[in-house]
Every structure is written in C-alpha cells, then in structure tokens.
N, C-alpha and C positions, 0 to 999 in steps of 0.2 A: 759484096753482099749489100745488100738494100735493106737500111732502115724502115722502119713503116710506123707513123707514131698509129696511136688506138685515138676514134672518134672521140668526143668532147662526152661523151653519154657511155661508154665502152668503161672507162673505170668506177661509177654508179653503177652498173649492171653487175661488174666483175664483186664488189664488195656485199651487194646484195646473191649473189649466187652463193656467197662466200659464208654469209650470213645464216641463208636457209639451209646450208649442208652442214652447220653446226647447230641449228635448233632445235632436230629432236633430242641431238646428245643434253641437252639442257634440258631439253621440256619433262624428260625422265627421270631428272631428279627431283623435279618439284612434286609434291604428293597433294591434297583435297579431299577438303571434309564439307559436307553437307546433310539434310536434311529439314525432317518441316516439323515445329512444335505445335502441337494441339493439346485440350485439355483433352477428359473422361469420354467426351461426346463425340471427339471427332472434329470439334471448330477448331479453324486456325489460330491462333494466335498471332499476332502481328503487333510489333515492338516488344519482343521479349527481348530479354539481353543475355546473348548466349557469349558465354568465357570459353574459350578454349587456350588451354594450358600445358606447354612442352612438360612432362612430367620428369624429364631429364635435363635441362638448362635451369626452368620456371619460366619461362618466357613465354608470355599472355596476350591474347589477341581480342578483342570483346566487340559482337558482331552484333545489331538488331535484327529482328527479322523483319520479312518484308509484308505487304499485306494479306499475303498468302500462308505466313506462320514461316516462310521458308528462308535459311542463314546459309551461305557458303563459302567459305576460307580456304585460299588457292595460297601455292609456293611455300608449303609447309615442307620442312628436312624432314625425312626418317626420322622415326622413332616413338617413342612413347606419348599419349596425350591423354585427358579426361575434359570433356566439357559439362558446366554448367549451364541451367538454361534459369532464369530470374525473372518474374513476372509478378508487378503488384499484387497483390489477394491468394496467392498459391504460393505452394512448397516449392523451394529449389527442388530441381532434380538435377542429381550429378551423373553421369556417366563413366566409367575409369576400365581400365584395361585395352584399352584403342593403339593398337601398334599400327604403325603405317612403313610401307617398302618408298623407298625410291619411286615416283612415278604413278602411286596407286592415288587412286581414287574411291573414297570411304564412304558408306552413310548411314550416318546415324540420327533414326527419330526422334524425339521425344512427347512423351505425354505427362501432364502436369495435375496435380490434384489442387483443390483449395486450400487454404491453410486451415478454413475452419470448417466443420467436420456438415456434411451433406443433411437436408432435412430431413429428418423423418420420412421412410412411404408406409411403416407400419408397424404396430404396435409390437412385435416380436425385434423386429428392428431398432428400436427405442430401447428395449429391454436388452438387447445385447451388444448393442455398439454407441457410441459417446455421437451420435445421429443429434441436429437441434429442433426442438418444436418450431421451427420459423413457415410464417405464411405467406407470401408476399413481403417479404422485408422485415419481417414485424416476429420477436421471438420471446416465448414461453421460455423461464430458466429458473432456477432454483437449486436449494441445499438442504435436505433433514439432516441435521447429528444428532447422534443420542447414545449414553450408555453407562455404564453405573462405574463408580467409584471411592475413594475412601480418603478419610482428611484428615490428618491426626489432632490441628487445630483447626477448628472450622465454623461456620455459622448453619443454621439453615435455612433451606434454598428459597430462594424465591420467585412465585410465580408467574410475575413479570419482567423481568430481565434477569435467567441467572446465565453469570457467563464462568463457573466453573470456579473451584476454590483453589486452585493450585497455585495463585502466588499467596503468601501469610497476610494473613489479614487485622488489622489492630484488634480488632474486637471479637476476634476466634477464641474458643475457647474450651470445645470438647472436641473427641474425637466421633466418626458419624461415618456411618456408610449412605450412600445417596444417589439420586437419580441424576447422571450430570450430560445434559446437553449444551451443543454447541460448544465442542472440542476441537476440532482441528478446524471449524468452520461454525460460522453463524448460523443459523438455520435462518432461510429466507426464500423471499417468494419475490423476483421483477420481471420485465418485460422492457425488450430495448428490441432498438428498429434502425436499419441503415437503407436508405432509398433515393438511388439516382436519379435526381430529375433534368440535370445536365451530363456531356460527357466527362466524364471526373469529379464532377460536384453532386453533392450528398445531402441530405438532410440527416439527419442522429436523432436518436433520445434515447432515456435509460431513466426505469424507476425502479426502484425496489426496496423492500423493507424486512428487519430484522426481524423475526417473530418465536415465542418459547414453544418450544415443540410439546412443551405437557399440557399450557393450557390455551396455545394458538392465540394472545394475546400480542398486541405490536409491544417488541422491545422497549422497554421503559427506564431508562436508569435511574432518574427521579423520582420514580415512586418511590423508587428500593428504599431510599430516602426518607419521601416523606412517610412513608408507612414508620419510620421507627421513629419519628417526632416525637420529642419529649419521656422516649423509653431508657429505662436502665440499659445500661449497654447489655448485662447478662440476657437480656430479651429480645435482645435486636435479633434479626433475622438477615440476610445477609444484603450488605447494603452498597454501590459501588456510585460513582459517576460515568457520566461519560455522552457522548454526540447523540445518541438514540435515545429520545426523551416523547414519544408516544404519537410523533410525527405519521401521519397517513402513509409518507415515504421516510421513513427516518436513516438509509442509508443513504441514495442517490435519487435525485430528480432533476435531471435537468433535461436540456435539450439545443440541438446546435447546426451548425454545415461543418463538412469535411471535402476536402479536396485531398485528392492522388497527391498533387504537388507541392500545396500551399500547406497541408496542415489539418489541423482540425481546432474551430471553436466553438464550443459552449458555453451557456449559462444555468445559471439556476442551484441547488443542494448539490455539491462534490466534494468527493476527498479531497483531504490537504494531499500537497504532494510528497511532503512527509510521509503519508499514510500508503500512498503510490508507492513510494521506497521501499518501505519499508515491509511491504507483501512481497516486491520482488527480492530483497537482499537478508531478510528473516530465515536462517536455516529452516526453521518450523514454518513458514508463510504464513506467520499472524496468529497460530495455533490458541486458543483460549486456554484450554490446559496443558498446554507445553511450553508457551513461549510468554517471557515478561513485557517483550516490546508487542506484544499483541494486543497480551490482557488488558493491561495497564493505561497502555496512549498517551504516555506523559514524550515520549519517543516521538511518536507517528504523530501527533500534536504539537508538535515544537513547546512542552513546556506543561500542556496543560491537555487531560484524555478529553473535554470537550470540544476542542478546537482540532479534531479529528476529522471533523466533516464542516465545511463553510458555506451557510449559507447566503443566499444573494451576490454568487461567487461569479468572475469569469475566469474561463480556463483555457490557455491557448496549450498546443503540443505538434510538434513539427519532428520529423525522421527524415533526414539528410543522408543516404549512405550508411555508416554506421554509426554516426554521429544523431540525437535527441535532446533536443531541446523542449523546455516547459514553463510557461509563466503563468501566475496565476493572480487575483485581484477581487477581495472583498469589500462589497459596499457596506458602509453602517448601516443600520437597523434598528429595532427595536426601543425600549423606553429606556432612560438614563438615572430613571426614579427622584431623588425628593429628597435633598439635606440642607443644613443651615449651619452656618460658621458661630452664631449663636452657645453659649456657653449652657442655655436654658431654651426652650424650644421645642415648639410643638409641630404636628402635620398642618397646622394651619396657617406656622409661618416657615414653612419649609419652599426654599427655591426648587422648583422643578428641573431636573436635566438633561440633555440629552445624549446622546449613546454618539459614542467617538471610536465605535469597535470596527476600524477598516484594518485590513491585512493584507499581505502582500508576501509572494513569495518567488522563483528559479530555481530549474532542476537542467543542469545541464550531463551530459552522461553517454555514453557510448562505447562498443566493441572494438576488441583486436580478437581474431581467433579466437579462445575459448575463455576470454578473459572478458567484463565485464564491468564497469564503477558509473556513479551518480554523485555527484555533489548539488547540494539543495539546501536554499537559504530561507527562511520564514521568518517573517516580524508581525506580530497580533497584537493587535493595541485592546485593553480591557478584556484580557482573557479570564474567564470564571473560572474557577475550581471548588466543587460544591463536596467538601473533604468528609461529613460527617450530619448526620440525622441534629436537627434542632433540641440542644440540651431543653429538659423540661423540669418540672417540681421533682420528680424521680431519680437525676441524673446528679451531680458529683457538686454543682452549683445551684443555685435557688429559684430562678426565673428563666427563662427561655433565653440564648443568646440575640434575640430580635431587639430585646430592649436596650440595645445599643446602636450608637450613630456612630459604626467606628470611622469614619471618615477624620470623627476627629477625638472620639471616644467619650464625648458626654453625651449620657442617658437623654432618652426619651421621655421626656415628662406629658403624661396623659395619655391619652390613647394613641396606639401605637398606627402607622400611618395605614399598615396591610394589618390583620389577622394571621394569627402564627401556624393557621390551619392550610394545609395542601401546599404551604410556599416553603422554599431553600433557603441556605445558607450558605455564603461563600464568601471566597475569598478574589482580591482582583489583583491584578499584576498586567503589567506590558512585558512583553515574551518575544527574544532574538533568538535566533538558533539556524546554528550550520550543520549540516550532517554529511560525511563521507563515509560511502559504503559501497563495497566492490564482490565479485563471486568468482570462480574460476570450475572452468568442467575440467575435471581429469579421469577419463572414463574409467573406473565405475563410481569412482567420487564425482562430490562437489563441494566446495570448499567457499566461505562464507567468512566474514569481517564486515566488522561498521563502528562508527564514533560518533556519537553528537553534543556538541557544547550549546547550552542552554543559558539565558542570560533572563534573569527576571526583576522587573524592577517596578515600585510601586506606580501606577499609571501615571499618568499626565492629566489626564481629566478623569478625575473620581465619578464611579459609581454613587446612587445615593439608596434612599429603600424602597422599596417596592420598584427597584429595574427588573427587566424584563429577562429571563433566565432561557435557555433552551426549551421548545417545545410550548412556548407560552406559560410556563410557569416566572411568577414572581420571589423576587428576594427579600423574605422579612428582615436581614441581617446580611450586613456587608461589610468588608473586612478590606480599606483600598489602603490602609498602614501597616500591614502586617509585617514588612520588612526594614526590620534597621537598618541593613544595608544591604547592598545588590545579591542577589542568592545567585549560587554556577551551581548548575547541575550538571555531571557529565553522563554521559550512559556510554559502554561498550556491550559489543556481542560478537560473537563469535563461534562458528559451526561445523560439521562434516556431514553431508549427507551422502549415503552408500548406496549405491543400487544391487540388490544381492543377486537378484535377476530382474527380466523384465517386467513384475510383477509385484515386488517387494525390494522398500528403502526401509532403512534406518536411520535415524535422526539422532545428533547428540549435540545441544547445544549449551552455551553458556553467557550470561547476563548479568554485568553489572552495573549498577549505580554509586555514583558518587557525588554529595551534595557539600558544600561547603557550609564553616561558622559563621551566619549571616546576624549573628546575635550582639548587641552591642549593649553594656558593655559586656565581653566576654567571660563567660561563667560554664564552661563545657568540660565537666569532670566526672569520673564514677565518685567521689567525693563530695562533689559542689552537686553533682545531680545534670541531668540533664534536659535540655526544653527541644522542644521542634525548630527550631532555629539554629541548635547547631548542628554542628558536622557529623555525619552518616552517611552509610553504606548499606546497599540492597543485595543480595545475592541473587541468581535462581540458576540451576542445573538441570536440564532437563534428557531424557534418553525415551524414545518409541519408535515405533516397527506399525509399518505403515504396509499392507498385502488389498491389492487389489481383485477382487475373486470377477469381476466384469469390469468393462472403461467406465462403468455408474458406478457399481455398489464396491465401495472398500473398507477394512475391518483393522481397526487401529491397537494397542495395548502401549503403554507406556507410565513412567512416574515422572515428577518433577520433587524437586527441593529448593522453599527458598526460604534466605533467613536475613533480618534487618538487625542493625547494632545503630549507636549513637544518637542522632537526634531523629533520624529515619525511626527509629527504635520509641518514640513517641508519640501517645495517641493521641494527637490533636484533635478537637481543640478541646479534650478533656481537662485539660489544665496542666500547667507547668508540672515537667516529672512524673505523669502518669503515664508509664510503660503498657506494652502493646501487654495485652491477658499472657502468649507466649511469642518468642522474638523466631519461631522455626515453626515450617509448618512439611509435613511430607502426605505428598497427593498423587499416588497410584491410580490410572484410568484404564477402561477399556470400554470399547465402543465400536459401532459404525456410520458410516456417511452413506449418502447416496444425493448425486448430482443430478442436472439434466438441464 
C-alpha cells in the first residue's frame, strides 16, 4: 500500500469544508431583533438608545441607532425579551411580550411621543387635552384656583395676597366661611421659551407671577402687612410674609442656555432649590391649603418664607443618567440701611451700610426604579422675616416698634430715619440648612418622607433702618439681636398619595415643626410663662381627594388641622407671653383648578 501525504493547502481546505458543514447547525440558534425608531411623523430618529433585555437571565444589550432611526442585535438565545427605546425630549417607549425561536429573525418598530405634551391646533383641543399654547419656542401657561371654605380660627382675607387660612394663625380669632383661592396651586400667569440656535444648545427663559384671582392684583405679602400697620390685632385682616412682594414677575424671571449634555444655566429671580425639593417631595405639591411646607416656606426657604425665591441668583442643574445635580449662587443686592454704635443718636449721625445678603446652595439627587431622594444644602446670609404688621398707638405697646435701633437696642432719638408709613419690620438672621427628602411609587400608592435641620444665627454683618426689604419695600425696624443663642428648627413630613383610579388621588399628609429653647437665661414654663424664644412645636394634618373631570380642569375637597404649643405658641412680637388669640385652627376646603 502507498502512502500519499495531502498538499501543503489540502488540510486548510479540509478544516474549512469542515467548518462550512457545521455552520448552519450554529447559524440556527442564533435569533435577531431589529427595527427603525421614529417619532409621531414618520422621522427617523438616529442616536436613540435602544435596551434590549433577556426577560429570563436579565441580561442587557444597549444599541444606538443609526442615522436612519434603524438598531439591530444578532446571536440572541431563544427566549423571552422587551426592548426599550430612550431619546432626549420624549417618552420611553417599552416594548414586552417578544418571544424569539432558535434562528428567528424579529422586528420590531417603534414610534416615540414627546415628553411634553404637542401644541395646541385648536381651541377644542385646548379644552380637552393637557395640548401647550407654544409658538415657535415661546409658551403661554398659567393656573386659576378658586373655591370657598371655612376656618374655625381665622382672619379676613385679603385682597392682595390671600394664600388660604389653613395653617393657625397668631392673630385668628373667629370663625368665617370665605372665598379661598390658591389651594392646591397659586393662581398665576408666565410665559417660558426653549430655542435651539445650535445642535443641543438652547437658549431658555421663564417669567411668571403670582396674582389673587378675586381682585387680579400681583401677589403681595407685604402689603398684607403693611395694611395692618399700627392696627389692634382684633382688626387686622389677614396678614402673612413671604418671596411675592408686588414684583412685575414675583415668582420667576430669569433666563439662560441649555445643553442635551452639559446641563442647563441660568440667571436672574429663581426658586431656591429648597423650594425645587420641596414641590417635588411634598405629598401635597406645595398645596396652600393642605400643606404646611407649602404655606409656610420657612421649609422651602431654608429657615426663612422670604428667601423662597433668590433674586440676582445663578442657577446651574445637570441630569447624568439617573443621577442630578444643582448648584445654585446669589449675588448681594440691595441697601444695608443706616445704624450707629452710639448709645444716643440720630439719622444724621447714622453709618450707612451695605447688604452682605449672598447665598449659596446644592441639590444632589437621583433614581433606582421606583425610588427617588434629594439632599440639599442652603446657607443665606441676612435672611429677613417680616413676622408681624408694625405695632402702633392702638396695639399692646405705646409707639411703633421702628423707634428702635435694635441692632443694639437704644432708641432713636428725633426723627426716625424712614417714616413708619408703607415700610416693614423684621427680623435678621444667617440661615444653614440641610434637607433629605426621598418618594417611592408603589402602584397605586406613593409614599412620601423628608427632614430639614435649620440653623439660625444672628448675622455677621447687621442690617441697619431703612434696608432695603423684598419687592423694594424698606425697614423702619430691624431686629439683627433677636437671638440669645443659636435657634434649630427642625421640620419633618410625611405622606401617602393613592390613586383610586386614573382620574382621582387622595392625599394624607403630616407636618411637624420643632424649634428649640434659644432664650437665655432660660425661663420656659406653663408657670414661668412663655416667650418666643422658647421651645415649640407646630403641627398640621391634612386629608383631600383630588378628581380630574379633563387633563385642565380638576375639582379638589379636603380639611387640614393645625395647632402650635410652647414658644411657637407666641405672638410675636406682641410681647413676652402673649398667646396666639387660639393655639388650633380647623380649615375644611373645596374648590377647583384649571391649568394650561
């Protein structure tokens, strides 16, 4: 027999013939998903990031598209999958129920909507679907609330800023049935604009202002104020603080660039990011008569309800994945008013000052599945709190509280440096505060927690009289010693919102405050009496049922209860030991909204 070896090229051949008779048995079991993503119109989409997910391992593959809109994922095992399709400005859209054989070959489209809801093409359309006034970039928006209610202790309302009597008020005192707008929302009127002038680069702005739906007047809190200058309390009408002081835009005005990748900044009037938080992680969302972190803003403020909104603010925010980031940065401003270290001392040897009010705050935060938290750090230097109308001849003392320098507490001798007509009174502090606040969806709940520690301490560089107050109002009376010692205030809250169906939630939340003995030396007894400087607690409980009858118009009903004890429990700055008229107040609402 005769050997025969094979050519030098004959076992290359042999392993390749060997090769191609086992490759369909292989090609077979690999399987192939494809398709092309477009949005409503028919355009392609191109760089979407489409997930496709083994629904039996979990084992994930994440494809971009190409400039065609088109993704396709080869040598997939049998079995179960769902793809996701993820694109800046629009709704995921998920796909699920995708079984695949052995060898098949799958395809599946998608089509992708916006996240925020199509413009308007016409007035019926408006009227029945959550459609935006936008024209070119540029968008009409707004809120009317309105609807009547009942307050067992209460004031009445007023015409320029009422924002609902449901938390207790010091100086309530009968009971009232009343017209009460701006409940679950402000009533207000802006207009904001997004407009690409590069690709992924933006320009921004956003104005808008608070306004009373009875008499279409811009939100005022300092009137509330100074309308009750020098009044008996039993006369006062109902009187509050707070960021909205008759400002052209007294909510928002600013304006900025936005990038896809980098982020978005602005300048100009913006909420604190406290205030940011605190819409999102508020069972109520801020609600005026349901919620105390709404009313209030000592919360959403870090400390103080005017430093809710910062003006001369910058404001950076960046979305990474699940992950967001926020920094934000206030310039001083404003006049720092007029005092003298002088034990005797008039306006005319009073040092001039200036305003040392920068702020600074971070909001870092982000998702896992259906889970959600924020922590956010805020520091205000000369934060205002303008607590109470200017005692007069009428009131519980004898002269106006202006005629004091309390910077260091000796009188004003001669003429006082403002006129005690149309100006405030307050009090000043530097204000730290952390807040952690987190949500969780469990369908058909939502579940709701948050904490914030508040640190207040007399400023660093006093205010003097006649500083310059929110809104351009001045301070006949300032108050930069009011603390013996450092004040902690903490606030907790805590919520469940239900969805009964897709049309109606119910809300139950709860709010407490807790402020420490900042009184030196300490004297905080039901014996010894009590001052504003000691320790107290705020309550409030709130329960409403929220029914949407269209995506605009919805029709609320709900009560709140809140009640204060201990130094909280003290009407400042009435004088040492004069108690609130009553320390409980219960405020049953109903009403409705209408957005757009």
């Amino acid at each position: 027999m005769v050997s025969r070896k094979l050519p030098p090229a004959q076992p290359f051949l042999l392993l390749l013939w060997l090769a191609m008779g086992a490759f369909p048995a292989w090609a077979q079991t690999g399987a192939s998903l494809s398709g092309v993503v477009t949005g409503q119109t028919g355009a392609a989409f191109p760089d979407a990031a489409v997930t496709i997910r083994n629904a039996d391992t979990g084992a994930t593959r994440i494809i971009a598209t190409d400039g065609g809109g088109h993704y396709q994922a080869s040598g997939l095992p049998p079995g179960r999958f769902e793809i996701r399709a993820a694109k800046q400005g629009f709704a995921d859209e998920t796909r699920t129920g995708i079984s695949l054989a052995a060898g098949q070959d799958a395809t599946v489209d998608i089509k992708m909507q916006r996240s925020t809801p199509d413009a308007c093409a016409s007035g019926h359309e408006f009227a029945t679907t959550d459609c935006t006034l936008t024209w070119h970039g540029i968008t009409l928006y707004g809120v009317y609330d309105v609807g009547v209610g009942w307050v067992s202790h209460g004031l009445p309302e007023s015409a320029v800023n009422y924002e609902g009597e449901s938390l207790v008020n010091r100086n309530g005192y009968q009971h009232r049935f009343l017209i009460a707008p701006n409940n679950l929302q402000q009533t207000s009127l802006g207009i904001r604009g997004k407009e690409e002038f590069l690709p992924g680069w933006f320009v921004v702005f956003n104005a808008s202002s608070g306004i009373n739906p009875q008499s279409g007047q811009l939100a005022n809190a300092s009137v509330t104020d100074i309308a009750n200058n020098g009044l008996p309390r039993s006369s006062y009408s109902e009187a509050i603080d707070g960021a909205r002081a008759g400002q052209p835009f007294n909510d928002e005005f600013y304006a900025g660039i936005s990038s896809t990748h980098l982020g978005t900044l602005t300048f100009g009037r913006q909420r604190a990011l406290g205030t940011d938080a605190m819409l999102v992680y508020d069972p109520a969302g801020g609600s005026y008569a349901f919620s105390y972190i709404g009313y209030n803003g000592t919360m959403a403020g870090g400390g103080d309800t005017e430093d809710s909104r910062w003006d001369d603010a910058l404001k950076y925010r960046l979305a990474y994945g699940p992950v967001h980031f926020g920094a934000m940065y206030k310039f001083a401003d404003g006049s720092g008013g007029c005092y003298s270290a002088a034990a005797t001392w008039t306006a005319a040897t009073c040092t001039p000052e200036s305003a040392h009010n920068n702020a600074f705050g971070f909001d870092l935060g982000g998702e896992y599945g259906k889970f959600s938290g924020d922590v956010v750090y805020q520091h205000y230097n000369q934060a205002i709190s303008v607590l109470n109308p200017l005692l007069g001849p009428q009131s519980p003392t004898a002269s106006y509280q202006s005629t004091t320098d309390s910077i260091n507490t000796n009188p004003i001798n001669g003429a006082n440096l403002i006129a005690t007509t149309n100006t405030v009174y307050g009090i000043v502090t530097d204000n730290r505060a952390i807040m952690f606040a987190a949500k969780y969806a469990w369908d058909p709940f939502k579940l709701f927690a948050g904490y914030e520690y508040i640190r207040q301490d007399n400023p660093a560089n006093p205010l003097g009289v006649g500083a310059l107050d929110q809104g351009g109002y001045l301070m006949s009376g300032v108050e930069d010693n009011n603390l013996d010692s450092p004040k902690h205030v903490q606030i907790w809250w805590t919520g469940l919102k239900y969805g009964i169906d897709s049309k109606t939630d119910i809300t139950l939340s709860w709010y407490h405050q807790l402020q420490n003995d900042f009184r030196i030396p300490t004297a905080c007894s039901p014996e010894a009496g009590f001052r504003s400087s000691c320790a107290g607690t705020l309550n409030e409980e709130s329960l409403y049922v929220d029914h949407h009858f269209t995506k605009r118009f919805d029709g609320f009903a709900g009560v709140a209860y809140s009640y204060v004890s201990g130094g909280l429990a003290i009407a400042i700055p009435h004088g040492p030991g004069v108690p609130y008229n009553y320390d409980n107040n219960l405020a049953p609402t109903i009403g409705g909204r209408f957005t757009f």
